[in-house]
LOSE-258845 format. One record per residue (C-alpha): z, x, y negated. Coordinates in nm, 3 decimals. Each point is the difference from the previous one (the first is absolute). Layout:
<sites>
+---------+---------+---------+
!       w !       u !       v !
+---------+---------+---------+
!       Z !       X !       Y !
...
+---------+---------+---------+
</sites>
This chain:
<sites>
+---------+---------+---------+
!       w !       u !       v !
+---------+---------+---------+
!  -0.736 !  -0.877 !  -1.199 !
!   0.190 !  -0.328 !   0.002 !
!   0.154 !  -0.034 !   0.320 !
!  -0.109 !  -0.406 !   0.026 !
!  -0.366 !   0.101 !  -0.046 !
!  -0.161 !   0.152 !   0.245 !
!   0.250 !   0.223 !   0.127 !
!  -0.087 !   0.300 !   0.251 !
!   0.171 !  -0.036 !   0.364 !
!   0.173 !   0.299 !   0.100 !
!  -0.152 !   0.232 !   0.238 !
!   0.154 !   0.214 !   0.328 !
!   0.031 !   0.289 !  -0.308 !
!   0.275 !  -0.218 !  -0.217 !
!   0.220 !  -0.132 !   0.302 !
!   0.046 !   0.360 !   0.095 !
!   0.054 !   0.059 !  -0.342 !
!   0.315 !  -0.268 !   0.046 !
!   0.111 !   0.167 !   0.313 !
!   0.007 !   0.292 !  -0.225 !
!   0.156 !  -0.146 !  -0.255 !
!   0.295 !  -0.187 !   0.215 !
!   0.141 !   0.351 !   0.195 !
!   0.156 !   0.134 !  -0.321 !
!   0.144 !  -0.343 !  -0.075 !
!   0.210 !   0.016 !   0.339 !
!   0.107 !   0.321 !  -0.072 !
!   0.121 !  -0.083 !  -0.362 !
!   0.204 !  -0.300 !   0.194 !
!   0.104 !   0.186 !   0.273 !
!   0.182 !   0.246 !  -0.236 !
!   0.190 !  -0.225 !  -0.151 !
!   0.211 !  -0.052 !   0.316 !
!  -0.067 !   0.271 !   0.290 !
!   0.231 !   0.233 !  -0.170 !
!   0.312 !  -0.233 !   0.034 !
!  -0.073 !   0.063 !   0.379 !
!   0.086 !   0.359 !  -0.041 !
!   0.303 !  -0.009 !  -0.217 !
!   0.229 !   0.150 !   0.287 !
!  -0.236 !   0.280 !   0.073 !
!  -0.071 !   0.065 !  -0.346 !
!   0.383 !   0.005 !  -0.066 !
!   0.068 !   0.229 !   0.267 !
!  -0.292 !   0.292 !  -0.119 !
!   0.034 !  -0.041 !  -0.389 !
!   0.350 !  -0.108 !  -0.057 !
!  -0.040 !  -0.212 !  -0.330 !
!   0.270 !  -0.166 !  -0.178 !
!   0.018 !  -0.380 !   0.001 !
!  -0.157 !   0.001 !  -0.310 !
!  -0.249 !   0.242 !   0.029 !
!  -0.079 !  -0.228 !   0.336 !
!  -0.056 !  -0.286 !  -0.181 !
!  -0.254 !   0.171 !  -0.207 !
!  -0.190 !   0.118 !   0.321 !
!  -0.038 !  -0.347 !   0.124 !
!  -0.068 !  -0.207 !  -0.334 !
!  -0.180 !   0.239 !  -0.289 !
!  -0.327 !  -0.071 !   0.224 !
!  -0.029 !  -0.336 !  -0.094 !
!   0.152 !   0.051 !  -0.328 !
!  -0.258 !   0.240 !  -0.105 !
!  -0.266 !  -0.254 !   0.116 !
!   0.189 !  -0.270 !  -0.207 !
!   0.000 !   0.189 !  -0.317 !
!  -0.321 !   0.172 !   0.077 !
!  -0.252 !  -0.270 !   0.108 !
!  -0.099 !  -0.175 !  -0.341 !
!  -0.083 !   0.339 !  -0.153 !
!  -0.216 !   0.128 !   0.314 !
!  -0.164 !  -0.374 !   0.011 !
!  -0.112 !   0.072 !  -0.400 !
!  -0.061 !   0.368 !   0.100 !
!  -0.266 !  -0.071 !   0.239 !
!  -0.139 !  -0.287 !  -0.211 !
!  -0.102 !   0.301 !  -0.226 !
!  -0.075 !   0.286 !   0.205 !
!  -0.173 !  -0.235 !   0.288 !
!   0.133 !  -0.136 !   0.278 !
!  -0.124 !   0.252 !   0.271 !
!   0.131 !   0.332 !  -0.141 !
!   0.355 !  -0.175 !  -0.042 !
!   0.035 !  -0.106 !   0.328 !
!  -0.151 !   0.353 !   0.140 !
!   0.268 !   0.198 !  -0.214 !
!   0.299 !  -0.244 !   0.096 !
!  -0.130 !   0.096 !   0.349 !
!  -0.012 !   0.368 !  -0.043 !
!   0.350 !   0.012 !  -0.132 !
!   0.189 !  -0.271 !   0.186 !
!  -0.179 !   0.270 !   0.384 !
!   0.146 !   0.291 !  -0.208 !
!   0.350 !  -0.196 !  -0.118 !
!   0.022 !  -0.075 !   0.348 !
!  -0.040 !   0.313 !   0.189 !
!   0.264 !   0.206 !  -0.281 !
!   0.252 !  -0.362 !   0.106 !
!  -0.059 !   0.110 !   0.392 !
!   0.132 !   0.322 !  -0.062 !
!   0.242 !  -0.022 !  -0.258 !
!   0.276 !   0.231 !   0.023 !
!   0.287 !  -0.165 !  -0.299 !
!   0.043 !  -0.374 !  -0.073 !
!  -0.125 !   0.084 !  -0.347 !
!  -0.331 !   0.110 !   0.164 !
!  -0.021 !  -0.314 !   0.160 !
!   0.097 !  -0.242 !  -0.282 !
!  -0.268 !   0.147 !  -0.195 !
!  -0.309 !   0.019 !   0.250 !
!   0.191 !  -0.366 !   0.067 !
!  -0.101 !  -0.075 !  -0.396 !
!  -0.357 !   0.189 !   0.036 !
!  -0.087 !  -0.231 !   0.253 !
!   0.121 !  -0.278 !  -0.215 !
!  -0.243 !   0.072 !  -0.240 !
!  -0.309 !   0.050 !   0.168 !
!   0.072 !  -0.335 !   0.241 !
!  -0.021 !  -0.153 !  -0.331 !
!  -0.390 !   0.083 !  -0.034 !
!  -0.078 !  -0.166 !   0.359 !
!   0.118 !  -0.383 !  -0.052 !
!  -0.178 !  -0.089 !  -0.346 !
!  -0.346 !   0.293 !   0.065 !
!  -0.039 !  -0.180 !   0.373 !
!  -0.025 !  -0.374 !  -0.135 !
!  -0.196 !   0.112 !  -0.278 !
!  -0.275 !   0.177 !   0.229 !
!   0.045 !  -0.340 !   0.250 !
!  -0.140 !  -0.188 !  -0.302 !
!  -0.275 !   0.236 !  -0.065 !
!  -0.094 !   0.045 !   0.395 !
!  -0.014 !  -0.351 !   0.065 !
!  -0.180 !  -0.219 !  -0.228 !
!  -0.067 !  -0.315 !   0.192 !
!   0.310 !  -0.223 !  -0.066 !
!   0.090 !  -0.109 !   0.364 !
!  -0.042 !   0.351 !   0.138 !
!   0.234 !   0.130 !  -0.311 !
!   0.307 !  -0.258 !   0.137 !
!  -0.040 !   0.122 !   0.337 !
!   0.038 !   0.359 !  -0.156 !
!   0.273 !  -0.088 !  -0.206 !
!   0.189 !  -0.108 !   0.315 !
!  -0.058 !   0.288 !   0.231 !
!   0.061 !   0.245 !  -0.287 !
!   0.349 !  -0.240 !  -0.052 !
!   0.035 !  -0.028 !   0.387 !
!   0.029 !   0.439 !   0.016 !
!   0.313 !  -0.016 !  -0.193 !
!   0.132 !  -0.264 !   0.214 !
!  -0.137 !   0.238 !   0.315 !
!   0.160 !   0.341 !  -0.169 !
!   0.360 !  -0.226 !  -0.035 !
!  -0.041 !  -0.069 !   0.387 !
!  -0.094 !   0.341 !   0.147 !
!   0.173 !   0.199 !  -0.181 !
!   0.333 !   0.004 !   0.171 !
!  -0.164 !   0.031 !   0.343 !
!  -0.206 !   0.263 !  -0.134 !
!   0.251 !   0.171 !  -0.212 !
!   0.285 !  -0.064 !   0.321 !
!  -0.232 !   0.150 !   0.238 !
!  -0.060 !   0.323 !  -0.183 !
!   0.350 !   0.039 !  -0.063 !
!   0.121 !  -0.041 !   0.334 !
!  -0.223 !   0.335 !   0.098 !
!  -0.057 !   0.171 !  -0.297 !
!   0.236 !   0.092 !  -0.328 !
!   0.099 !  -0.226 !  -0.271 !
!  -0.326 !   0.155 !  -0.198 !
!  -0.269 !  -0.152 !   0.186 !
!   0.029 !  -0.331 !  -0.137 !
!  -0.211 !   0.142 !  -0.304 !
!  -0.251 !   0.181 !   0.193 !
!  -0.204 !  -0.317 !   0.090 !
!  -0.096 !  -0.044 !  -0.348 !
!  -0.190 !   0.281 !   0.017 !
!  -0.281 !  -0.131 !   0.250 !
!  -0.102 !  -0.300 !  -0.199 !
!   0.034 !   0.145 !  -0.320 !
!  -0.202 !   0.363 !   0.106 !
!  -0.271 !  -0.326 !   0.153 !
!   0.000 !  -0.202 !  -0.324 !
!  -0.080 !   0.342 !  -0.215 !
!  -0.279 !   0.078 !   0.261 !
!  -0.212 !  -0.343 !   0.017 !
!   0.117 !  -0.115 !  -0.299 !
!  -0.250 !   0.122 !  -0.242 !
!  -0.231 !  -0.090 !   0.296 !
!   0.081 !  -0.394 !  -0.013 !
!   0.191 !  -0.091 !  -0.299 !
!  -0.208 !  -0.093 !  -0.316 !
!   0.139 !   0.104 !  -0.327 !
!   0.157 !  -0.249 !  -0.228 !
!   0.122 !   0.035 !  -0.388 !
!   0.057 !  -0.256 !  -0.216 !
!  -0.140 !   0.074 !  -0.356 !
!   0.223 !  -0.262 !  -0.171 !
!   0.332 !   0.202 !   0.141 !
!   0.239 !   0.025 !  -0.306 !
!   0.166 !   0.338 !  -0.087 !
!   0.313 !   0.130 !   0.218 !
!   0.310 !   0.007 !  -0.177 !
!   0.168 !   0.312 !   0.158 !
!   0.288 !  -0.023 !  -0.206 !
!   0.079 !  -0.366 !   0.131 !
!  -0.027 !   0.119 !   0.366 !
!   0.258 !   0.280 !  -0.040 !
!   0.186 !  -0.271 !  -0.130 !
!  -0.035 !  -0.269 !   0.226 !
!   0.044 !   0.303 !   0.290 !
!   0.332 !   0.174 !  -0.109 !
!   0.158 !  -0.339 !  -0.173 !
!  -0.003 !  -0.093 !   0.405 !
!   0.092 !   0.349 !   0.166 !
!   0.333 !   0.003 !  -0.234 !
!   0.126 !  -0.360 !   0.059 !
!  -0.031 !   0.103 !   0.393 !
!   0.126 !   0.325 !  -0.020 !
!   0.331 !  -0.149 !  -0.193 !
!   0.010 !  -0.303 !   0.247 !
!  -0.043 !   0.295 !   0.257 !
!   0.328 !   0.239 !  -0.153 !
!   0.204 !  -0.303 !  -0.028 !
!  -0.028 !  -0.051 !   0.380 !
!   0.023 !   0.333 !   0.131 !
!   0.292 !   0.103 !  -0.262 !
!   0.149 !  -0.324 !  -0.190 !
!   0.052 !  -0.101 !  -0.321 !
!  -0.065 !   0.288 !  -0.242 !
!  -0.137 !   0.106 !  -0.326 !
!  -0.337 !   0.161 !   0.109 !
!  -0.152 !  -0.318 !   0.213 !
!   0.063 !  -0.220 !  -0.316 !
!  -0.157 !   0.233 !  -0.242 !
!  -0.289 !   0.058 !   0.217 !
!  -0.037 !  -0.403 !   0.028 !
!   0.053 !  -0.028 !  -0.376 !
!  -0.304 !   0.178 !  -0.070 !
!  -0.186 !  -0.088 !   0.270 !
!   0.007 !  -0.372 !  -0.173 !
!  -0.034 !   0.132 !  -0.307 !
!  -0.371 !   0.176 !   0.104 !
!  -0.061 !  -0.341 !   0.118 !
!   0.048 !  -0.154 !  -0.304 !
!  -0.180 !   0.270 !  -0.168 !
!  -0.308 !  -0.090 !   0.247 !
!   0.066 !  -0.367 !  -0.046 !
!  -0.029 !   0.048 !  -0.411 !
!  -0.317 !   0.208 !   0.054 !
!  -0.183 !  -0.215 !   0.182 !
!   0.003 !  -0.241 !  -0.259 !
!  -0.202 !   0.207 !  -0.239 !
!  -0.257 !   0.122 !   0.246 !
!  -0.342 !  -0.163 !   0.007 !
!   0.015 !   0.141 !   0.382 !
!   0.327 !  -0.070 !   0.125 !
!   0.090 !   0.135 !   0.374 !
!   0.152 !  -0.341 !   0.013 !
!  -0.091 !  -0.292 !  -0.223 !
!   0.343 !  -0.156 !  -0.103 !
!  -0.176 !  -0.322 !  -0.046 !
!   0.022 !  -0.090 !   0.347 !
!   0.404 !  -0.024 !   0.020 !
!  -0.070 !  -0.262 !  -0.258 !
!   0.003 !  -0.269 !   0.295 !
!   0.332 !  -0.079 !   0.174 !
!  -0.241 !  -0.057 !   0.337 !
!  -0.121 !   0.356 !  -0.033 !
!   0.348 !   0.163 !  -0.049 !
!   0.141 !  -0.187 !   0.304 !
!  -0.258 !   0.110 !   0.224 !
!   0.045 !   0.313 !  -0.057 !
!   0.364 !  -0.012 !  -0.015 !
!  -0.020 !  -0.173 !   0.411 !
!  -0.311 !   0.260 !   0.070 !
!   0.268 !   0.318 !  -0.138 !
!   0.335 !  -0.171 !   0.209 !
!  -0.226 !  -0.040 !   0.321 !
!  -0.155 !   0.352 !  -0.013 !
!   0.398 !   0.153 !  -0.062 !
!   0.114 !  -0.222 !   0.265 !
!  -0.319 !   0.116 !   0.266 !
!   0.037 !   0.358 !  -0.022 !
!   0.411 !  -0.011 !  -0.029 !
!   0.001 !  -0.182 !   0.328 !
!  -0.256 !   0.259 !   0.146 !
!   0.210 !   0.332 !  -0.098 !
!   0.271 !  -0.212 !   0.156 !
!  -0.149 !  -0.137 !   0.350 !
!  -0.170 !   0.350 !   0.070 !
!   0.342 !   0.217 !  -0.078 !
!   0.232 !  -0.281 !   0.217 !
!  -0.252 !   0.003 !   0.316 !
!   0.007 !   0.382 !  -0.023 !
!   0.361 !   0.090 !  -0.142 !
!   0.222 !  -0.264 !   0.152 !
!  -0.201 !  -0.096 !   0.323 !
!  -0.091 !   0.318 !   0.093 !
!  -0.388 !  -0.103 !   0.045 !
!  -0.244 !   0.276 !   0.006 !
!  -0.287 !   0.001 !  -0.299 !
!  -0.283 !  -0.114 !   0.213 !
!   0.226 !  -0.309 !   0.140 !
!   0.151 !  -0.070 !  -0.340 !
!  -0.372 !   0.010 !  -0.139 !
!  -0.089 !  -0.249 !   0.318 !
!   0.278 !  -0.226 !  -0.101 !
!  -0.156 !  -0.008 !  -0.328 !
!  -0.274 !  -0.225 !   0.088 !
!   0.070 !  -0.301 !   0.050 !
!   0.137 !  -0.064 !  -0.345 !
!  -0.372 !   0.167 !  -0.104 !
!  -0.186 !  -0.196 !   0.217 !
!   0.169 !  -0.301 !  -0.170 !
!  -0.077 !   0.113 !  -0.303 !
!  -0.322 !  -0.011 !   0.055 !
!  -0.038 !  -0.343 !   0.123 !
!   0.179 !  -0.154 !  -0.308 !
!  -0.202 !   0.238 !  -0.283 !
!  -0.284 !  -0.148 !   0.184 !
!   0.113 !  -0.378 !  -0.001 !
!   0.167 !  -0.024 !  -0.298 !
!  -0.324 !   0.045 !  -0.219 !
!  -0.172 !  -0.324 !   0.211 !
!   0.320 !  -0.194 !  -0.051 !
!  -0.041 !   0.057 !  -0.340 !
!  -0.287 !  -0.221 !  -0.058 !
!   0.201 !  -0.302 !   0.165 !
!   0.345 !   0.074 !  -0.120 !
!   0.157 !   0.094 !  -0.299 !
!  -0.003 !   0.358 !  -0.078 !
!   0.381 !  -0.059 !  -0.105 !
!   0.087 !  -0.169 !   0.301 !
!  -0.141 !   0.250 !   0.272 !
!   0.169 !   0.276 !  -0.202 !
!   0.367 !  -0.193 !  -0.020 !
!  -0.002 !  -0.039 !   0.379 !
!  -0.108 !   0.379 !   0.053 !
!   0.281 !   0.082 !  -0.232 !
!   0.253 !  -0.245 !   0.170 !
!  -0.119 !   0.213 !   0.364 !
!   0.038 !   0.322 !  -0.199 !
!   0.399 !  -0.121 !  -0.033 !
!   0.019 !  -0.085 !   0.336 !
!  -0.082 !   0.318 !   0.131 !
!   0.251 !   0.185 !  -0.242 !
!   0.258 !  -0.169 !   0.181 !
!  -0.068 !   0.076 !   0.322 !
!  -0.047 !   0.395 !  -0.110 !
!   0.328 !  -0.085 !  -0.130 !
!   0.142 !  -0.122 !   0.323 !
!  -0.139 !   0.331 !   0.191 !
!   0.233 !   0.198 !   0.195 !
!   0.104 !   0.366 !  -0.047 !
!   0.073 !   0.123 !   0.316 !
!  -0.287 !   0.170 !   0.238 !
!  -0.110 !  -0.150 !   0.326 !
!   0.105 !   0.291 !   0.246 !
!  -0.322 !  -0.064 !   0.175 !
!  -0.255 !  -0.094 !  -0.269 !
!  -0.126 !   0.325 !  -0.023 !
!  -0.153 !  -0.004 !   0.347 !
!  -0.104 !  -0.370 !   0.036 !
!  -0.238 !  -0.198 !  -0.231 !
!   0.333 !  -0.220 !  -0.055 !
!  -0.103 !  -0.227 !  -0.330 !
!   0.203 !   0.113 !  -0.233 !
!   0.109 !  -0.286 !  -0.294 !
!  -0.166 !   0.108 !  -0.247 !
!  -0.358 !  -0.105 !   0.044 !
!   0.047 !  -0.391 !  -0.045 !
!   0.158 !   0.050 !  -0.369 !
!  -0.213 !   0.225 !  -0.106 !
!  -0.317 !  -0.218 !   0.144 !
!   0.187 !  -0.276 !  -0.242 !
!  -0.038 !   0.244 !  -0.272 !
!  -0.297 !   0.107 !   0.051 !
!  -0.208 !  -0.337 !   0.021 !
!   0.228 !  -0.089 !  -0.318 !
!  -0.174 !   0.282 !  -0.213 !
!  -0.308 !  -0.066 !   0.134 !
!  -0.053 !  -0.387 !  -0.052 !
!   0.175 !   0.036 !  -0.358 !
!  -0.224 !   0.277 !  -0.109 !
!  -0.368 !  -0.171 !   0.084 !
!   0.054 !  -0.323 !  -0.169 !
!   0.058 !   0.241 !  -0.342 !
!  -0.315 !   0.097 !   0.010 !
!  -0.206 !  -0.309 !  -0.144 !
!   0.295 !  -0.118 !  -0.262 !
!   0.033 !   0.370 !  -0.141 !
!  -0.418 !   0.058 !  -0.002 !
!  -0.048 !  -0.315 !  -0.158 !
!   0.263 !   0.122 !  -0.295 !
!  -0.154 !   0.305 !  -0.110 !
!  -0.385 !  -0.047 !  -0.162 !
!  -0.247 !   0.289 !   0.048 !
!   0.021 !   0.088 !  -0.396 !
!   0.382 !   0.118 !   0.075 !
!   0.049 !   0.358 !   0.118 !
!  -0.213 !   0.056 !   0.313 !
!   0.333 !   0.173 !   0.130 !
!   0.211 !  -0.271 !   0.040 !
!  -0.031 !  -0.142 !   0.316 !
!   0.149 !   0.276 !   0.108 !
!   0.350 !  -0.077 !  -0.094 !
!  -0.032 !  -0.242 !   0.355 !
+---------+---------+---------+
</sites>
């Protein structure tokens, strides 16, 4: 049915068919940051290298990355439902083997499992949103509370996470996945329609591999050279990491269904949206590894008040991913995302103006520690930069170019 003719008002069934659908999206963004909250712990029980570290905290997200156009084409073909129901089943049981992992290698792999099946939830979810809700008006106001669970998983999950690690172990930071994902597999079959689309091209497996590995190497040699130096292994491993991405590069050329369709980075607007969209999201989650190791590791602040502390940099964030996009239709896109970026500087200098020495008392007073104001800088800077992308790069890419590629956002 055309959704401007006629269209059929959603009922009690679909909005708890949302609610449904929203719970696994705060999970998915509370798991890219609760961890960093129990580095110290974590440290303490599995003693990982540097390296090895680094891989607990970031192959999450670079799983989801690499993974996330190939699930989105996945459950174009298999339907919608039954992708999102298996990426649930295996991001509860990824979880509970992360809880209890015994070696860092344990970890960085459930870490890479989860990856992968977190990828299913954000393209499956906004699919089945446009299938539940037909009538245009009630779709926006979907399409904002599904985008508003992210923002609410970004928030709550260093209280959350904090909390649990102030009275439990390290660990239990992955055990409330398990909840909303055991919930999802139980009423989802219940609520959620089942959605395929017929016209879904073929998947290319041999360009996700690609596009998957090409990235792991480049990071693991970027990885070596700063846990070891300069040596011959991190620039070999680079070396063919960007030579797989060539490889995938040349392939999709010749592919009638490309993972990505290379015409897009044929506009100079397109390439430099992206380029601000990749700097912002570096700069974001750099400066949240940072803020939550400094209030724990050099202030001395417990996880729950380190979590606390978090806050008001969330709240903010908030508040300017929710402005920005209103702005938008009375000021230049390009403007609103210059003077984000211009705040984003200011609050790297004052993180670069922090001290290093502990308060001898912070620990048992709520004394504001100085963090917080830069990192509310830097936080409404990645949030007002990123909204205003969202009309200039949708208006780039027709429908007839891979359905995939808006997810390179």
């Amino acid at each position: 049915m055309d959704d401007a003719k006629g269209s059929v008002r959603a009922t009690r069934k679909e909005w708890i068919g949302l609610l449904v659908l929203s719970l696994p999206c705060m999970i998915y963004s509370m798991d890219l940051t609760v961890l960093n909250l129990a580095i110290p712990q974590l440290s303490l029980a599995l003693k990982p290298s540097a390296s090895q570290l680094l891989w607990i905290v970031d192959i999450y997200g670079f799983f989801i990355a690499g993974s996330l156009i190939t699930m989105g084409t996945l459950g174009d073909r298999i339907g919608r439902r039954k992708m999102l129901l298996i990426g649930a089943f295996v991001f509860a049981l990824a979880s509970a083997f992360a809880a209890f992992s015994k070696t860092p290698e344990m970890l960085i792999f459930t870490r890479a499992l989860q990856g992968m099946a977190g990828a299913t939830l954000a393209p499956s979810t906004l699919s089945l949103i446009r299938v539940l809700f037909r009538d245009p008006k009630q779709r926006a106001m979907a399409v904002g509370l599904w985008g508003t669970s992210f923002s609410a998983g970004g928030i709550i999950g260093p209280v959350v996470g904090g909390a649990l690690i102030e009275h439990f172990w390290w660990g239990s930071v992955f055990l409330i996945n398990l909840p909303i994902m055991i919930l999802l597999l139980f009423v989802g079959p219940r609520l959620l329609p089942e959605f395929k689309d017929e016209a879904a091209g073929q998947i290319d497996i041999a360009s996700a591999a690609l596009s998957l590995v090409s990235i792991l190497l480049v990071i693991f040699g970027l990885k070596k050279i700063a846990e070891d130096g300069l040596s011959s292994l991190p620039f070999v491993t680079i070396a063919l990491g960007l030579i797989l991405a060539t490889l995938f590069i040349r392939r999709q050329k010749h592919l009638t269904s490309p993972l990505i369709d290379l015409k897009l980075f044929s506009s100079p607007t397109f390439d430099t949206l992206i380029l601000v969209n990749a700097m912002t999201m570096f700069a974001f989650f750099g400066t949240f590894l940072f803020n939550t190791q400094y209030l724990q590791l050099v202030l001395g602040l417990s996880p729950l008040t380190a979590g606390l502390w978090s806050l008001p940099s969330s709240i903010g964030m908030i508040a300017s991913s929710s402005l920005s996009p209103l702005l938008a239709h009375k000021i230049r896109p390009a403007i609103i995302m210059a003077i984000g970026l211009c705040m984003g500087v200011m609050g790297y200098a004052l993180l670069a103006s922090v001290g290093g020495s502990p308060h001898p008392t912070r620990r048992r007073r709520m004394t504001p520690p100085p963090t917080p104001r830069p990192c509310i800088h830097h936080h409404v800077s990645s949030t007002s930069s990123l909204p205003p992308l969202e009309s200039p790069c949708s208006s780039l890419w027709p429908h007839t170019l891979a359905p995939a590629s808006p997810s390179l956002r």
